[in-house]
Structures are given as C-alpha cells and as structure tokens.
C-alpha positions as semicolon CSV with decimal commas, in nm:
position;residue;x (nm);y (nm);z (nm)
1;X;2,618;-0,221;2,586
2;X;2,321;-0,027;2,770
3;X;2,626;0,173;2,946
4;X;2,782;0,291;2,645
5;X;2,494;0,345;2,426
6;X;2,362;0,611;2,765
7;X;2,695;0,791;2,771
8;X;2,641;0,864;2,458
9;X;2,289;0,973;2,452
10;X;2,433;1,227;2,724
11;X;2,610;1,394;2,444
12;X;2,335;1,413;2,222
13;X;2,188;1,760;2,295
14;X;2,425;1,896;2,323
15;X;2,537;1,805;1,986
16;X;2,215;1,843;1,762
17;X;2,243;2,254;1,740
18;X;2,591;2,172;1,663
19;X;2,492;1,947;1,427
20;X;2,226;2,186;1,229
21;X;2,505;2,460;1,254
22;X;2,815;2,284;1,162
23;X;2,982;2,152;0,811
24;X;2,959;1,797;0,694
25;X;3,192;1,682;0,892
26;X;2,985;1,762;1,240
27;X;2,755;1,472;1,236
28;X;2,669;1,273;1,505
29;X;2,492;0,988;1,508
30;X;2,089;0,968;1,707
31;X;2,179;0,674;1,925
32;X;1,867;0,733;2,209
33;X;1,587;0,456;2,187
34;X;1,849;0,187;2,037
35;X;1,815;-0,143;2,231
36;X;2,142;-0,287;2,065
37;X;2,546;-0,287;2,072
38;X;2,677;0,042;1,993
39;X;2,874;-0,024;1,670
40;X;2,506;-0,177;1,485
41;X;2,364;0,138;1,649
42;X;2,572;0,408;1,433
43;X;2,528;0,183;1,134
44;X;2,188;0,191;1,196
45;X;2,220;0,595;1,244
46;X;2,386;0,618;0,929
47;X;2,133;0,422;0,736
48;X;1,849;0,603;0,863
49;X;2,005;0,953;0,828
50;X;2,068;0,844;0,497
51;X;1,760;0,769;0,415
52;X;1,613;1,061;0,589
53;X;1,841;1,293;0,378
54;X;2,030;1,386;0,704
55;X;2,355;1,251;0,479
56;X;2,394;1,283;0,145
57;X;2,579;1,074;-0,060
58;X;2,916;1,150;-0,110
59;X;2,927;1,357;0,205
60;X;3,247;1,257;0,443
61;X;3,176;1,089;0,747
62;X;3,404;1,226;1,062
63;X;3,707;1,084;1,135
64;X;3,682;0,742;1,362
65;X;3,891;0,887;1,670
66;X;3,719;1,209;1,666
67;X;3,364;1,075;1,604
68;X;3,477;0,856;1,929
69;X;3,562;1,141;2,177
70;X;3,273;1,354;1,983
71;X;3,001;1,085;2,130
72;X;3,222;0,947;2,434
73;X;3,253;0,577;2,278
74;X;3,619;0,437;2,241
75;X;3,768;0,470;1,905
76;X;3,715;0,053;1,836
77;X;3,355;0,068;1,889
78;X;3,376;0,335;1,632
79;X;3,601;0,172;1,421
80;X;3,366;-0,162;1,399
81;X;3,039;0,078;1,337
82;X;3,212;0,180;1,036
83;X;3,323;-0,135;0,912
84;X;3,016;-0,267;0,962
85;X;2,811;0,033;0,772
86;X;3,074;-0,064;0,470
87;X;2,960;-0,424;0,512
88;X;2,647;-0,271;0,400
89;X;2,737;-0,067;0,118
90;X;2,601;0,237;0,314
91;X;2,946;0,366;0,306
92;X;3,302;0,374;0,123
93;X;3,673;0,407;0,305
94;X;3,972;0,539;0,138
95;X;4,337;0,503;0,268
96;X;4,455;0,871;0,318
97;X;4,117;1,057;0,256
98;X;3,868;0,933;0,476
99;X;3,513;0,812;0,481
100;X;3,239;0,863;0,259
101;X;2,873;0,775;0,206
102;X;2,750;0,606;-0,047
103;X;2,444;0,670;-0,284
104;X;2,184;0,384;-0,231
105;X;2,189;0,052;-0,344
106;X;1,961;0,104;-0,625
107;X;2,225;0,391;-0,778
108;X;2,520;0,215;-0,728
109;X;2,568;0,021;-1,053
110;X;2,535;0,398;-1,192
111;X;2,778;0,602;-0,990
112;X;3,136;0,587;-0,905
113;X;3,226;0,511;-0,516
114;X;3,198;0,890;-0,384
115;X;3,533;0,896;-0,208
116;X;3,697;0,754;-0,488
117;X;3,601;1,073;-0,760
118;X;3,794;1,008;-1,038
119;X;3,624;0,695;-1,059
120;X;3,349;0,871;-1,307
121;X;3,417;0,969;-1,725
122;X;3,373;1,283;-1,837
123;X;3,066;1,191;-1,937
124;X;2,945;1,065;-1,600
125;X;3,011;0,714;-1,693
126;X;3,147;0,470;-1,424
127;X;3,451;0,370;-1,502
128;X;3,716;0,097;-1,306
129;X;4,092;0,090;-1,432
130;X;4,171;-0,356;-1,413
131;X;4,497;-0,325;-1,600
132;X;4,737;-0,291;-1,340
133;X;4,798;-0,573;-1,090
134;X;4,696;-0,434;-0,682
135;X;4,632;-0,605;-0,438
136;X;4,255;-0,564;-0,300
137;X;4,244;-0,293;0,029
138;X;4,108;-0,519;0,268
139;X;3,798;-0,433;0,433
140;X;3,952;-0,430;0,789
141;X;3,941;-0,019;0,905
142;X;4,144;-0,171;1,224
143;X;4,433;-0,318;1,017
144;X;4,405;0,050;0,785
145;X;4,423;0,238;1,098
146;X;4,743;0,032;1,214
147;X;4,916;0,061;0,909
148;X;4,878;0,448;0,944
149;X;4,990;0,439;1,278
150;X;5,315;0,219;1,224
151;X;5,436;0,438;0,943
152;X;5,406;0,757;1,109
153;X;5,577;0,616;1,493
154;X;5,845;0,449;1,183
155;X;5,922;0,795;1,043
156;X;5,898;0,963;1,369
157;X;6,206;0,774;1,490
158;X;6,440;0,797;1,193
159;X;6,697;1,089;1,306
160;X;6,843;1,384;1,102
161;X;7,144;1,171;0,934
162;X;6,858;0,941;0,792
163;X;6,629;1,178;0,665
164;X;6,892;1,466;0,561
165;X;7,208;1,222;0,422
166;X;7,227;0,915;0,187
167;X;7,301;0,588;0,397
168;X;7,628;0,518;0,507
169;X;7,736;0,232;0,210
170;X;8,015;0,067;0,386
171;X;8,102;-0,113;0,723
172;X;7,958;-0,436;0,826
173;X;7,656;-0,286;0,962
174;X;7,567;-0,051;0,676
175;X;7,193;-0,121;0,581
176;X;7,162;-0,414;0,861
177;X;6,857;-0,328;0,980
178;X;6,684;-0,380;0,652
179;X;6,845;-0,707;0,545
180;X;6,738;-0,883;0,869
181;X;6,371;-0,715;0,787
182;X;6,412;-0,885;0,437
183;X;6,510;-1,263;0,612
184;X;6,196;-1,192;0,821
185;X;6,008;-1,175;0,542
186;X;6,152;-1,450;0,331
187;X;6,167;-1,707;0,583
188;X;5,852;-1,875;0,530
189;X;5,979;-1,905;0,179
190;X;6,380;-1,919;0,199
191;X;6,420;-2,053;0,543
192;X;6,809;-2,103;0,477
193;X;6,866;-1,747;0,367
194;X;7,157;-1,527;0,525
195;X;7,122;-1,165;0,569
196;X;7,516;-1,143;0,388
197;X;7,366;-1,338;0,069
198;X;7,017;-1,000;0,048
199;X;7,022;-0,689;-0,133
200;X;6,764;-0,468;-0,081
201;X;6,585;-0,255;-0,386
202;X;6,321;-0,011;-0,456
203;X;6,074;-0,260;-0,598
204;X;6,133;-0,529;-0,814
205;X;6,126;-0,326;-1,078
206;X;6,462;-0,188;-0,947
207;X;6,564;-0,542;-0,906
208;X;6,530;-0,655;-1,249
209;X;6,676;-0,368;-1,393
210;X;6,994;-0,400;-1,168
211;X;6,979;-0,776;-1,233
212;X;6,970;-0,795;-1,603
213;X;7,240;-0,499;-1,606
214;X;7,439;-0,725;-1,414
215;X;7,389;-1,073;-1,584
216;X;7,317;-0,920;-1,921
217;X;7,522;-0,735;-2,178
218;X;7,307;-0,484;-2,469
219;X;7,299;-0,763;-2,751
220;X;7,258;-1,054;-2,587
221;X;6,984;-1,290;-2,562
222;X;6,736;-1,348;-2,251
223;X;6,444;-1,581;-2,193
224;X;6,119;-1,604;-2,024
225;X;5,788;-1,767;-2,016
226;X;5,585;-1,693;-2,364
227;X;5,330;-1,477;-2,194
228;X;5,589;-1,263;-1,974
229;X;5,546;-0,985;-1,702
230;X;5,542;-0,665;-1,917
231;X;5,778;-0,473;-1,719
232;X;6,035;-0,759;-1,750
233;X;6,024;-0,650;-2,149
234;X;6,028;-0,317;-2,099
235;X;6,378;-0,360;-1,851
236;X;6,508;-0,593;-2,154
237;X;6,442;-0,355;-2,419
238;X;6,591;-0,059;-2,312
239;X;6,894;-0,242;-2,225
240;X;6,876;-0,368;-2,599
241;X;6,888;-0,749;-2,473
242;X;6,687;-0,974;-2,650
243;X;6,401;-1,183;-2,515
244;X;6,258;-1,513;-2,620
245;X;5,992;-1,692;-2,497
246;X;5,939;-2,024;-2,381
247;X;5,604;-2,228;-2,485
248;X;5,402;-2,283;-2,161
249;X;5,123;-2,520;-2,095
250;X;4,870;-2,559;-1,765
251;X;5,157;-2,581;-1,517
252;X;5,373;-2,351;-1,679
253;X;5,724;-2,392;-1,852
254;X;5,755;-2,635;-2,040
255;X;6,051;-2,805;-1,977
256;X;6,112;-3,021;-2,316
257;X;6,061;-2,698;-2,480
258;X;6,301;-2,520;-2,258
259;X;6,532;-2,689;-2,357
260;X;6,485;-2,613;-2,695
261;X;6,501;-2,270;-2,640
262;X;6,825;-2,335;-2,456
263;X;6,926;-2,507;-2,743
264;X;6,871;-2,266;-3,009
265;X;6,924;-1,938;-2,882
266;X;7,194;-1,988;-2,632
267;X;7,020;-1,710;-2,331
268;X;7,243;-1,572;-2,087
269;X;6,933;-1,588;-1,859
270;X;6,621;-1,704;-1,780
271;X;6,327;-1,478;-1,616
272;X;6,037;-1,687;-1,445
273;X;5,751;-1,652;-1,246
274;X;5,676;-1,962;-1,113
275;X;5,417;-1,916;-0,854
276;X;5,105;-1,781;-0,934
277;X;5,196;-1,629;-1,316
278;X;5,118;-1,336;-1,408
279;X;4,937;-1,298;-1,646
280;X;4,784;-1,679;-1,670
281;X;4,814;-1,770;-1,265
282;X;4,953;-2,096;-1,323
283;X;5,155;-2,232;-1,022
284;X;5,420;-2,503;-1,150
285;X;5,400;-2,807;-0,937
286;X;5,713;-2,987;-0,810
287;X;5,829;-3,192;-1,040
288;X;5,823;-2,903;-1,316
289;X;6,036;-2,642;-1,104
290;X;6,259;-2,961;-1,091
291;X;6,263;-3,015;-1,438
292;X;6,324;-2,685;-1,530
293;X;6,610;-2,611;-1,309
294;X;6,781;-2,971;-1,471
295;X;6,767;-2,732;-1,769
296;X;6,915;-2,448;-1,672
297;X;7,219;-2,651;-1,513
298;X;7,234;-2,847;-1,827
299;X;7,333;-2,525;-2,062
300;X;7,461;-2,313;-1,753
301;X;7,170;-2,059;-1,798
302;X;7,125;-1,864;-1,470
303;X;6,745;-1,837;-1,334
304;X;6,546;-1,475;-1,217
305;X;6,293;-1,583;-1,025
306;X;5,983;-1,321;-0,959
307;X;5,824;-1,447;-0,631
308;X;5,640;-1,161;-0,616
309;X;5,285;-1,346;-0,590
310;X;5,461;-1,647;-0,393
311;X;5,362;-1,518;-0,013
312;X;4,991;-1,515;-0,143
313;X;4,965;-1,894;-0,161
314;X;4,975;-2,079;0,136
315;X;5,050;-2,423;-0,012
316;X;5,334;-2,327;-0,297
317;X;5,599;-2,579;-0,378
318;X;5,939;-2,448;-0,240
319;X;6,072;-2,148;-0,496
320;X;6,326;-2,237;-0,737
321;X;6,606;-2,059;-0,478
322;X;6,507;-2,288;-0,237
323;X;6,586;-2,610;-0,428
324;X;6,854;-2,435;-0,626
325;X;7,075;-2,179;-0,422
326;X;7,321;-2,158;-0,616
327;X;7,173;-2,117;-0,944
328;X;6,939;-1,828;-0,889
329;X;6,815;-1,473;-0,822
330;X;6,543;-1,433;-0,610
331;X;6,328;-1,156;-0,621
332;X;6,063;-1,159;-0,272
333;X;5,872;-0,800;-0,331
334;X;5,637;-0,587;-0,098
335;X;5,405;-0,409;-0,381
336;X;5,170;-0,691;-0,475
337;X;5,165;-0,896;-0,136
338;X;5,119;-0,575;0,046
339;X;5,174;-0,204;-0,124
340;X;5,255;-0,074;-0,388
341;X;5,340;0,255;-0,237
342;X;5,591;0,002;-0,068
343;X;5,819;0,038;-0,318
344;X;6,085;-0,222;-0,168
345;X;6,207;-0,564;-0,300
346;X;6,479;-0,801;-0,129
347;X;6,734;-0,999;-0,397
348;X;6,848;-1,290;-0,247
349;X;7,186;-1,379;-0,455
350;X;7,363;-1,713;-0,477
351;X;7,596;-1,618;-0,227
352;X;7,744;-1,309;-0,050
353;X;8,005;-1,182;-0,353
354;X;7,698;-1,203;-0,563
355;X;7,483;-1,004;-0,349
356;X;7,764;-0,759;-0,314
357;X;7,773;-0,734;-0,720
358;X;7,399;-0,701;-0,695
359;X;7,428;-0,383;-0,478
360;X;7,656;-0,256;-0,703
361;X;7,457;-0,267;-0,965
362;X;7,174;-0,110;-0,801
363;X;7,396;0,197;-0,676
364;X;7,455;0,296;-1,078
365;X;7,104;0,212;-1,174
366;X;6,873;0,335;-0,930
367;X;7,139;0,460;-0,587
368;X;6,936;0,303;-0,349
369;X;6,613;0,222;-0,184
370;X;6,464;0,505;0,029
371;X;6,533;0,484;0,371
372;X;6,211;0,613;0,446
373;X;6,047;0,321;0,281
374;X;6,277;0,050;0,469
375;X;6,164;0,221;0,835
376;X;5,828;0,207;0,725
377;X;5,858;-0,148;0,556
378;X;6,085;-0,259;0,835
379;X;5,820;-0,169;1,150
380;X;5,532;-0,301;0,964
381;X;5,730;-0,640;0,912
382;X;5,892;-0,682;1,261
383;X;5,610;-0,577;1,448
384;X;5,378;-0,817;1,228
385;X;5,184;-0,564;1,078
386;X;5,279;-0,685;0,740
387;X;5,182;-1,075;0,853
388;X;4,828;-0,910;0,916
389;X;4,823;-0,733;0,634
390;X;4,943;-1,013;0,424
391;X;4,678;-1,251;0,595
392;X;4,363;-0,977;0,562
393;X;4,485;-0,916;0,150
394;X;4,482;-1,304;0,089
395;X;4,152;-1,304;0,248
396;X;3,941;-1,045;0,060
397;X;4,136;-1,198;-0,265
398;X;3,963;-1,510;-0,132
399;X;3,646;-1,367;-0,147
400;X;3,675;-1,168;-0,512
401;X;3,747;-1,498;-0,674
402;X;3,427;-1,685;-0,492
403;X;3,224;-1,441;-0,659
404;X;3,420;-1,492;-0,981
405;X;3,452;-1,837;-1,023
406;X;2,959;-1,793;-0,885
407;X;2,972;-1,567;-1,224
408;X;3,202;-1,653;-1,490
409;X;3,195;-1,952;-1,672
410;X;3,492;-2,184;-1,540
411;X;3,603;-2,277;-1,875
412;X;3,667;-1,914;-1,939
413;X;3,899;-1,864;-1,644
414;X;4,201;-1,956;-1,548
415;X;4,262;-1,860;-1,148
416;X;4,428;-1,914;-0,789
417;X;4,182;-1,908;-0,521
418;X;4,417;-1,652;-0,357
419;X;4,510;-1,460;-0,618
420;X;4,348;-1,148;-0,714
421;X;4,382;-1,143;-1,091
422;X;4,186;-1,402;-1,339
423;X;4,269;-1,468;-1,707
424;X;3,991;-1,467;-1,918
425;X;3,959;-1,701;-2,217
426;X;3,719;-1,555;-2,457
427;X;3,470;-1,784;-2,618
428;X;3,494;-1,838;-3,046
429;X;3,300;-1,525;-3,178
430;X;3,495;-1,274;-2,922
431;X;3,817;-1,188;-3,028
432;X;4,058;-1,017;-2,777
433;X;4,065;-0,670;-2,892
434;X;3,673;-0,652;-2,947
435;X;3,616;-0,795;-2,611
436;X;3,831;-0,521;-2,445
437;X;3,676;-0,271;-2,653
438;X;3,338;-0,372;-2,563
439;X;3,437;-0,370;-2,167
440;X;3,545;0,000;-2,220
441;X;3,212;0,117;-2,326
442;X;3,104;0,015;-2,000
443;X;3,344;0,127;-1,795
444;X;3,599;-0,094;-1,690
445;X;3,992;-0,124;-1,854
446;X;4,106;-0,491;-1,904
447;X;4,504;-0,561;-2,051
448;X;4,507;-0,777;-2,363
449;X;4,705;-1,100;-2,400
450;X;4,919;-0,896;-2,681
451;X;5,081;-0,718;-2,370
452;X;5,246;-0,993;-2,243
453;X;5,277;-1,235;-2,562
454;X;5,634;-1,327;-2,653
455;X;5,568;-1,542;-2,929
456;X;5,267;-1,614;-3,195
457;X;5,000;-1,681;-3,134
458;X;4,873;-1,463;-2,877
459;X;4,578;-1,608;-2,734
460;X;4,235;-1,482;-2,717
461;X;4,256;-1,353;-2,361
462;X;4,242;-1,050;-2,074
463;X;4,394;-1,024;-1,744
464;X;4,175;-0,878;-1,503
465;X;4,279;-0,703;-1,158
466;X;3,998;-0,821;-0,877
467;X;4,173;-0,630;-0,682
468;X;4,154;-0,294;-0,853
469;X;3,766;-0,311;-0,750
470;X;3,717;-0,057;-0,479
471;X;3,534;-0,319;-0,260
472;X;3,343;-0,690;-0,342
473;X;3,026;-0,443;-0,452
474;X;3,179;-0,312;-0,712
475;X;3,390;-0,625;-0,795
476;X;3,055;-0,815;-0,834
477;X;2,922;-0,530;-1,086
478;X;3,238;-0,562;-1,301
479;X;3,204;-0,916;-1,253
480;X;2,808;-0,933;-1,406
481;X;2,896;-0,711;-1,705
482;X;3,217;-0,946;-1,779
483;X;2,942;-1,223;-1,746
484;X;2,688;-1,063;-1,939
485;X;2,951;-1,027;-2,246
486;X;3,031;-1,371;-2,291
487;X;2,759;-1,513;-2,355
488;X;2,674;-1,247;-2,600
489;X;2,843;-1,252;-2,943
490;X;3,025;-0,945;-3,072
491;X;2,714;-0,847;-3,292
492;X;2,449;-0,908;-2,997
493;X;2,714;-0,698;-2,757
494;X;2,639;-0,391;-2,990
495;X;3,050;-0,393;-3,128
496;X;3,112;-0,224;-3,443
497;X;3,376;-0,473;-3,627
C-alpha cells in the first residue's frame, strides 16, 4: 500500500503545472500525506477536489488506463478507485463515453447524471425514460472494461469474407460457430438441445416476426396472455393475424380459461411468457406450465415461448420446451439478460426440419443476424463474459427491488426479486392515466396497462423499468416520488382531472 501510494507521490510535481495548464481531462489526483490503500486514496482525492472546486461537476474524469500510467498505479487499482468514488455518488460511468463527476449530494434530486445529458427537459427538469424494459448497467467498471475489451479482440479477428460478404448459407458448417454459442447459452435452461434443432436471429423481435410468418397466415387467429408483450401485437398486426387474449390470474395462464379460448376461437398459436411476465412478472409454477401445455396438445395449438427473462431467475421451473419438445418454439434472447445493443436471439425448433423452416423464414423477413453481433455475442459467451455479466445484472436487479419493495407499499406491487421491472397497482382514487400523467410532471415516463391489455378491463396499473435508472441513486429518487404519489389522491397530487 505505502509502496504504491510513494510511486505515485513521485509523479506528483511533476504533474501539478500540468495540471493548472492542461484541459479537464489532465487531472491527477493529490495522493501525498494519505495513510490508506490507494484506490480509497483517489476517491478521497476526488471528493476533496470536489469540494475544493478543483472538479466541477459534470467535468470528465481521465480515462482508467491512462489515469494509471499518468500516476504509475496499475490500471485495477484505478479501476476500483473509481468504482468506489461511484459507490459514493461522487461520480457517474457511462458505457462508451467515459466518466463524469457528479454535482453534490444535496443537488442531485435536481439535476440529471452529468454524463448522461439528455437526461434534463428543456426546461431543466430531470427527467428518467421507465417505459422500455433494460436491464440495469451493473456497477462493476471491471466487468464494463471486459466487455469492451472482448468485443473489440471479437471484431479484430473476423477476416475480410466476414466483414465484406454475407455468410456462406449452405454446407454443414455454415453458421456453426454461432449455434454451438446458442447451446452454450441455453444449456442451463434446455440441457437436451442440439445445435441442428437452433436458429439464430437478430433479437427476438426477429424471431417472432419470422415465427408467426411461419406458423401464421394474414387472417388467422393467434393467442396470448391478456396483458401481452407489446411488440408481440405489433408483429401480429402487421401481419393482419388476429390476437386474443387469455384471462390470467397470480401465476399466470389460466388454464380452464385456456381452454376456452381454445375452444372458441380455434388459434393457430399460442404466444407465452412464462417466466417472469412482462408486464405483471408472474412466474407460472409447475403444475400450471403442465396444465397449459395439456391444452395446447388437446386442440393441437402450437406454443411460442418468450424466455427472454428466464436466465434472470435462478430457481425457474423447467421452460415449456423443456417439458414439451416437440410442441414448441423457444425463443432464449441476449437484449434483456445482457444487451440490448446485442441484438441476437437463438430459436430452438421442435426438431431440425423445423429449425431449417425457421431459417427460412428469417432469410425473407429480416436476411440474417449480423455477423458482427454473433463474434461479439459468441466471445463474450464462450469465454464467460456473458455468465459474469449475466451474474453482475441479476445482482444490481437484486438490489433495485430491495429498495423497492423498503418504499412502495407491497400491496401495490407485483415483483421478482431478480427482475428489474415492477407492476404497480394503483390504489382507488388513482386511475392509470392520471397516475402516469402525474409521474411526468416530475420527470420520469411509466407505460400504462392499456399498452399491453388484450381484453377489458385493463387494470389500473404501470410497468416500471428499475433498470432504466442510471444507478440505485437515482433509482431510489424515482422510487420516493412513486412513493410519495400513492399515498396522495389525485386532487392532493396537484392533477387537473
């Protein structure tokens, strides 16, 4: 400790002309007279310079590595000072642009995260976009810097024909690679699945839109849950297919009811999400996913199952594939687990003519997925980057919901302890719209239950994104003012009816 924190004090001098000259991005931290390990030193630094006005907020920090050979301290000591200066709220990290402080404590309910800009209204309000579903950036600057790192060596090792040419589409080897990437990261949910039986899609948005071409014709009839992914809709619609919903309870589909539906409407399909539902994050147990596949078999309805959420919970039942092969699609992809600049999903098909059928599809819907994104996807999961990624998400999404479930009321929340969106029951008074209105004035989007309702009545309800927060801080602020509102009535709350 002592030796490090001396080599660089040698550097020091040297460095504070340099410093008073320089731009922004010359600082250095004062490390002489610190009697502690290096990485609470800089934080320390940083919090004094801070304070001193030596930093101003919003100003970017250096980058890790060169701050490291700046001040002649390895680049993890470096790395660990500025995770634990975030730990404090002293300062914010961005993926891509770099660090930045952050205004004191006592502004911070007032201003947007200063590397994150866009984060402030015209009018200087604070504002934080919950609608769409993203997984939290964990607070790990190691794991960020890795990520970087196994893209860019990914890439850097893909030759001309890749990067200049479309894939090769036939031969038994064509696209290999990425299938056995896909078992990799399936088999903790499909153990049994065989690289022949994958198809591999940019995101499952690509999926369902290549699935529901495929199983689908424009006219027919397909079902889902009664509160339904949006995008699902959106697929269904364009490809004029009609979708009905199926009445849900606390665990889900409701079998009895399924059946039903089955009954009546005769769907060519059924679209499901039955881990960790979005929007209500119900998980169906055993014995339902049972049930529910008895139904399908008994009117020969084909199942779509989303597992998209599935890899985020570490005790889910076995997915509907896995207890029923031959009977369904299922859909295992990157964006909420780890990425959604990962555009990549793996389709694993009854069997290998299916899968084949499935690619087909894809090539006149959307050609293929990017080989770019497969080599990146590909290193991260082979090399276990994604594992650790996977492992750090689930773990800040841990943390969000403690401080949701030490805010909210429970009996306005339905959640999964490592999930990172909540649905939010409003209390009689609030009504949906008027809540989300209300949230807006302060600054922070919410999606209404009307987005994903299928059938009347829509409930009084908002999904909200945890993970949208830039970091537990600002989680905690959305959080209080969610907190605040319900236990306000629409009149108190200041909301013009």
């Amino acid at each position: 400790m002592q030796s490090d924190l001396k080599r660089a004090d040698l550097r020091q001098a040297d460095l504070r002309q340099a410093d008073q000259d320089g731009g922004p991005e010359d600082w250095a931290p004062r490390l002489d007279g610190r009697d502690k390990p290096a990485y609470l030193a800089i934080a320390d630094a940083i919090a004094d310079d801070l304070r001193d006005g030596r930093l101003t907020p919003g100003q970017r920090l250096p980058p890790q590595r060169a701050l490291a050979a700046r001040i002649g301290l390895d680049f993890t000591t470096v790395s660990r000072a500025y995770g634990e200066a975030r730990r404090r709220g002293l300062v914010d990290a961005r993926v891509g642009q770099g660090t930045f402080v952050r205004a004191p404590a006592a502004d911070a309910a007032a201003s947007p995260s200063p590397a994150s800009p866009s984060r402030r209204t015209a009018t200087g309000i604070r504002f934080v976009d919950m609608t769409m579903n993203q997984p939290p950036v964990p607070d790990r600057p190691d794991l960020l810097d890795r990520l970087r790192r196994d893209a860019a060596e990914a890439v850097a090792e893909l030759d001309a024909h890749s990067l200049l040419r479309y894939p090769d589409s036939v031969g038994a080897e064509s696209g290999a690679g990425d299938r056995a990437a896909g078992r990799l990261w399936l088999r903790d949910r499909l153990p049994g699945v065989t690289g022949e039986r994958l198809a591999v899609c940019p995101g499952t948005q690509g999926a369902l839109l290549a699935l529901l071409t495929l199983l689908a014709r424009p006219g027919d009839t397909v079902c889902a849950e009664a509160l339904t992914y949006p995008g699902f809709r959106a697929v269904a619609r364009q490809l004029g297919l009609s979708v009905v919903g199926a009445p849900m309870d606390r665990d889900g589909l409701d079998p009895d009811a399924l059946r039903a539906v089955f009954e009546q409407h005769r769907p060519k399909l059924l679209y499901c999400m039955p881990t960790l539902h979005n929007p209500t994050t119900a998980t169906m147990p055993l014995e339902r996913r049972e049930a529910v596949i008895a139904a399908a078999r008994e009117f020969g309805v084909c199942i779509v199952e989303d597992d998209i959420y599935g890899p985020l919970v570490t005790d889910a039942p076995p997915p509907l594939a896995a207890l029923a092969p031959d009977l369904v699609f299922h859909i295992g992809g990157l964006a909420k687990c780890l990425s959604p600049a990962l555009r990549l999903a793996y389709v694993a098909a009854p069997d290998a003519r299916q899968a084949m059928r499935v690619t087909g599809a894809l090539r006149a819907t959307t050609l293929m997925a990017s080989p770019v994104t497969c080599a990146i996807a590909n290193r991260w999961i082979t090399g276990g980057t994604a594992a650790a990624l996977l492992d750090a998400v689930r773990e800040e999404a841990v943390g969000r919901q403690r401080l949701a479930a030490s805010l909210l009321p429970p009996e306005s929340v339905a959640a999964h302890p490592e999930g990172f969106h909540i649905w939010l029951k409003l209390p009689p008074g609030w009504t949906r719209g008027e809540f989300a209105t209300h949230l807006r004035t302060r600054g922070i989007a919410a999606v209404v239950g009307d987005t994903f309702a299928l059938r009347e009545p829509v409930p009084e309800a908002l999904r909200l994104c945890l993970g949208a927060a830039a970091d537990r801080a600002e989680a905690r602020w959305v959080l209080s003012v969610v907190a605040d509102a319900l236990e306000q009535s629409p009149a108190l709350a200041g909301v013009i009816i």
